[in-house]
N, C-alpha and C positions, 0 to 999 in steps of 0.2 A: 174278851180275850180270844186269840185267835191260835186254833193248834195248827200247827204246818206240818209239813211229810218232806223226805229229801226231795221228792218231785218239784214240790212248789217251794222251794228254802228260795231258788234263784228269782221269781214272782214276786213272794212274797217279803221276801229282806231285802236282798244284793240291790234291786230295781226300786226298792220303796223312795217315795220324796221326800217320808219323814224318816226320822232314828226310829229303830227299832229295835226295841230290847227282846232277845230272844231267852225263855227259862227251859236251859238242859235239865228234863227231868223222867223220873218211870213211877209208875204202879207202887210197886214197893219201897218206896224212899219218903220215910219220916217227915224228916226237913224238908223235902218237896210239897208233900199234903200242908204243912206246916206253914210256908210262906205261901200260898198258893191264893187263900184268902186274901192276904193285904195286897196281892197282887194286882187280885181281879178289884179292888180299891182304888189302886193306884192309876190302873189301865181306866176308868171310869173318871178319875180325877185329873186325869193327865192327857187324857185322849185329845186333845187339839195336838198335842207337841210330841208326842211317841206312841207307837204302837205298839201293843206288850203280843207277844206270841208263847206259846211253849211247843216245845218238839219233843219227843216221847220215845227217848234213847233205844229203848227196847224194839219199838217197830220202825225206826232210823235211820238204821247206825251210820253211813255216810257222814248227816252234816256234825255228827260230835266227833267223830276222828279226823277231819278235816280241817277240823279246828281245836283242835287240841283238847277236848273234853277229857280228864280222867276222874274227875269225882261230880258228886252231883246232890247240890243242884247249882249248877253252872250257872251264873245270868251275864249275857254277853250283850253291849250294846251296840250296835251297828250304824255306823253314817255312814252314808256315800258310797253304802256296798261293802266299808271295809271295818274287822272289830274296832272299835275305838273304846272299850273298858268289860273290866271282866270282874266277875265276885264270884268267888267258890263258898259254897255254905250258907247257912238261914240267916239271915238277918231282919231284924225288928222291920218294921215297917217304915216307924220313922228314918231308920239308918237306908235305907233301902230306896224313900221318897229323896233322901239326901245327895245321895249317891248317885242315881239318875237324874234331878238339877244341874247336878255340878260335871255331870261328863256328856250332858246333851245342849 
């Protein structure tokens, strides 16, 4: 799993060949630590077909107010540069593997 910075948002998402699922997330946020493992599962199980990243709201803030972030843990997936599906909040792992299939 790859953490990004506003620096490299445009590198590493907008320009990617593949979907890229980005997790708006900080430090202190429960449900973030919480999904964070099956994440780094999924990104392991998935990695031919998306790339998983996280951005780290806290030292940031650019790409989550550009994109509408207000709560967290945000996971936005990206094709072609542009969002194409959003989830606000922790979700199971299998809801989560489910959800990234069916919008990538």
């Amino acid at each position: 799993m790859k953490h990004i910075t506003d620096e490299s948002f445009e590198a590493d998402v907008i320009n990617s060949d593949k979907p890229v699922l980005v997790d708006f997330w900080a430090e202190w946020c429960g449900p973030c630590k919480q999904i964070a493992p099956a994440l780094e599962e999924i990104a392991a199980e998935m990695g031919d077909d998306i790339v998983i990243t996280k951005v780290n709201i806290d030292e940031n803030p650019l790409s989550p107010s550009k994109y509408g972030v207000r709560g967290i843990p945000t996971l936005i997936i990206f094709k072609n540069g542009e969002p194409a599906a959003t989830k606000i909040g922790a979700l199971p792992k299998s809801k989560m593997k489910e959800w990234i299939e069916s919008s990538i």
